[in-house]
SEBA-422239 format. One line per 2 residues: number of its first residue (from 1); their letters; for each residue x, y, z of C-alpha. Coordinates in pm, 1 decimal. Last residue first. Example, Ala and Ser with C-alpha at 12.3 -4.5 7.8 and 13.67 -1.06 7.14 Angstrom:
# SEBA-422239
2 = sa = 1367.0:-106.0:714.0 ~ 1230.0:-450.0:780.0;
//
This chain:
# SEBA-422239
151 = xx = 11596.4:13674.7:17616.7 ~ 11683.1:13592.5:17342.8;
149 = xx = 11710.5:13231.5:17290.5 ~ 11982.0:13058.8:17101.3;
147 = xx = 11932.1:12926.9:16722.1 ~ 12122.5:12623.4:16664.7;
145 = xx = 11817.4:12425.0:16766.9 ~ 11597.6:12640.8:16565.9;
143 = xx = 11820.4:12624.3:16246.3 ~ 11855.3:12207.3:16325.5;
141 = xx = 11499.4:12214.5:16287.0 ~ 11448.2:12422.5:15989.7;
139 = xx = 11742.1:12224.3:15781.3 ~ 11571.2:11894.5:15918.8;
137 = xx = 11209.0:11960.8:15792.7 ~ 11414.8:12101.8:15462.9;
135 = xx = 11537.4:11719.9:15404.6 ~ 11248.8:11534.1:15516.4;
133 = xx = 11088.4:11714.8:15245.1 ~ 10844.2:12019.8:15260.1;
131 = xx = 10475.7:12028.8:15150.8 ~ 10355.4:12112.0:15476.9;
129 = xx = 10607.7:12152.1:15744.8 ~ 10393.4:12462.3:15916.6;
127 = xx = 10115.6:12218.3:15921.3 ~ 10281.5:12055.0:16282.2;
125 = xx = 10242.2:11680.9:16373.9 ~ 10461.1:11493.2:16608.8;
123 = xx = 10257.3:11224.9:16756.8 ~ 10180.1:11297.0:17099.9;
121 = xx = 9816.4:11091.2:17135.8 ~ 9848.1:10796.3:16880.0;
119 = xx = 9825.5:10856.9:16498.0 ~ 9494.0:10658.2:16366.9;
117 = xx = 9413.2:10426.1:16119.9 ~ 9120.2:10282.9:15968.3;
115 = xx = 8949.5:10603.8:15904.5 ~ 8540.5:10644.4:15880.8;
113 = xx = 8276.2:10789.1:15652.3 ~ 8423.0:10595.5:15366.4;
111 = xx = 8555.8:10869.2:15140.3 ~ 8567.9:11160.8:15360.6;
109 = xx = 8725.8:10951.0:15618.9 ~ 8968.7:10816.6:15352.6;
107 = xx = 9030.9:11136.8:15264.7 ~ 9155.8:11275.2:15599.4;
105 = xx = 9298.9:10970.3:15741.6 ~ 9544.9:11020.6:15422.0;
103 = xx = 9586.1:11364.3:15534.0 ~ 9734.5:11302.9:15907.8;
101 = xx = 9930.2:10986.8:15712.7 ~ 10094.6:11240.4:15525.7;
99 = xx = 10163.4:11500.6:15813.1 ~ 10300.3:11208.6:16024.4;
97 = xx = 10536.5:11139.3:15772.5 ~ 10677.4:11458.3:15716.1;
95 = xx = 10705.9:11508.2:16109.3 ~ 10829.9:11178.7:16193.6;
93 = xx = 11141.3:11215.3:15910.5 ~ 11193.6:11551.8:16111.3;
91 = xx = 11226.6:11390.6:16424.3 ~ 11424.8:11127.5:16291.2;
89 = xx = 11683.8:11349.2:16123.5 ~ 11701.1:11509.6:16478.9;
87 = xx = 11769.2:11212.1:16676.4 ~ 12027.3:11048.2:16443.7;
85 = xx = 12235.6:11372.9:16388.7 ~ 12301.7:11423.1:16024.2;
83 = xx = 12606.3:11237.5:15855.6 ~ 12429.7:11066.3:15581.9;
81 = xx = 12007.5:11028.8:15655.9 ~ 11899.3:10924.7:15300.4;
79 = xx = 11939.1:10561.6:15381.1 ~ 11729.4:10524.5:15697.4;
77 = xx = 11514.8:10767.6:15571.3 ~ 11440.2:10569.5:15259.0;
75 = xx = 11127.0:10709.9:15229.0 ~ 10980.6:10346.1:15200.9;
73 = xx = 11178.6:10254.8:15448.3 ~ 11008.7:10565.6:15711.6;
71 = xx = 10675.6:10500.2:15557.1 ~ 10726.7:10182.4:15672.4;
69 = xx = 10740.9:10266.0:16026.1 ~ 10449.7:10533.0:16016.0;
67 = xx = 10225.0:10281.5:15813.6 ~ 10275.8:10003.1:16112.1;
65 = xx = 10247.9:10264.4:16370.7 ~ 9911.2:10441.3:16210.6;
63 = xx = 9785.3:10050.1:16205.7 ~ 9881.8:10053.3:16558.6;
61 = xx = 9742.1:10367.5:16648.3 ~ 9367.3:10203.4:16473.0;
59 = xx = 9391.8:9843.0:16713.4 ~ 9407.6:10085.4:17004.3;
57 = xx = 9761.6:10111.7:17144.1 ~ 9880.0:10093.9:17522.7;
55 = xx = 9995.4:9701.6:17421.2 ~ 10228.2:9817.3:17130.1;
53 = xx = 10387.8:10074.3:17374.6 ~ 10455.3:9779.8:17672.8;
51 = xx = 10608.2:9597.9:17384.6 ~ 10876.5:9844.0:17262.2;
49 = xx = 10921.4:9801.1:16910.9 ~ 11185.8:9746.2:16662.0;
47 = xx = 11074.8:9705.9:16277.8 ~ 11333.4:9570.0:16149.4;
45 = xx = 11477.6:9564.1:15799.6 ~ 11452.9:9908.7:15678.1;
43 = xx = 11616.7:10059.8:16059.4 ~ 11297.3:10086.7:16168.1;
41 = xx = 11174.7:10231.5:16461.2 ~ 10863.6:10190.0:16782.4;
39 = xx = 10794.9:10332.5:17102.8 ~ 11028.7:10400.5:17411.3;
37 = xx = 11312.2:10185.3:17329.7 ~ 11511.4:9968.9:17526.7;
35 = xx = 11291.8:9685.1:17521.5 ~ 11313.8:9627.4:17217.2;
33 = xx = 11048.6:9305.9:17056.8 ~ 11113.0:9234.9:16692.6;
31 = xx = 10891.7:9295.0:16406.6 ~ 11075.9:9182.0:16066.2;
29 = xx = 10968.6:9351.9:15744.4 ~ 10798.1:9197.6:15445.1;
27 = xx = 10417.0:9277.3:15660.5 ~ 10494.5:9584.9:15736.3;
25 = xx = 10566.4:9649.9:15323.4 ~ 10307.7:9479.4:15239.3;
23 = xx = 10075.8:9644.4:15478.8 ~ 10149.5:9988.7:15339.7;
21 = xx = 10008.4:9904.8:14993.8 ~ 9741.8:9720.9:15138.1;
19 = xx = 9582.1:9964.0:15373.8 ~ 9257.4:9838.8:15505.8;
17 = xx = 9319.8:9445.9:15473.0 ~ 9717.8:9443.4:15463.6;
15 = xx = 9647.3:9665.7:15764.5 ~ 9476.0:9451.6:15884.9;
13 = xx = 9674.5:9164.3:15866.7 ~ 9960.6:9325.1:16030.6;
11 = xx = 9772.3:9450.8:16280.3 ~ 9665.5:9055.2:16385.3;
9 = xx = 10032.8:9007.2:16387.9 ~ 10161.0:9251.3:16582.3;
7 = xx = 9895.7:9174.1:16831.6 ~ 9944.5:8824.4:16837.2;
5 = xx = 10314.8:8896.8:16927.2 ~ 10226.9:9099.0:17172.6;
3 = xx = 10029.7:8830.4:17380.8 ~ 10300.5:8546.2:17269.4;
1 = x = 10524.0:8792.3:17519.4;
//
């Protein structure tokens, strides 16, 4: 597993490099190897990640992942979430962070010609939740799930 670990590291570095405010944080928090999850979390002390998932990433999607996870502490999800369902409440914490790192790729590309991070192919990203908190994201969500189907 050394090969992962150099990998975690080596992001951690750059993104301390490219995106300094974001790679304190990734860098403060412990990465530990799960093999029972599909990608990556936090739960504002550990960043858990699946090790296969780390190694399908280009060395931009795992800058996006490192950002992505702390954005998640410093959001506070993990303390914000109360009694809402654990899956959902992550969902929509994915979607309001996805759409600010989705932007901040955006100016920095228009600012340096070129983005240092990237958000991996499936990455839950949808404009309609501009603007809205992690809060409201959920609200909408757990609407449509509640919602049935007409036929």
């Amino acid at each position: 597993m050394q090969d992962v670990q150099d990998i975690v590291e080596r992001c951690k570095m750059s993104t301390l490099f490219h995106q300094p405010f974001f790679g304190v944080g990734a860098s403060k928090l412990r990465w530990e190897i799960d093999e029972s999850i599909g990608t990556a979390c936090t739960d504002g002390t550990f960043i858990k990640f699946n090790p296969d998932f780390v190694r399908s990433l280009t060395k931009a999607e795992m800058i996006g992942l490192a950002v992505h996870e702390v954005m998640h502490v410093y959001s506070k999800h993990h303390l914000r979430r109360g009694d809402r369902d654990p899956m959902l409440w992550n969902v929509a914490g994915d979607y309001f962070i996805n759409l600010l790192i989705d932007d901040a790729m955006r100016e920095e590309k228009a600012r340096r010609g070129e983005t240092c991070m990237a958000l991996p192919e499936g990455a839950l990203l949808d404009t309609k939740y501009r603007g809205l908190s992690t809060e409201d994201i959920y609200n909408m969500l757990k609407q449509e799930q509640d919602t049935p189907d007409t036929p």
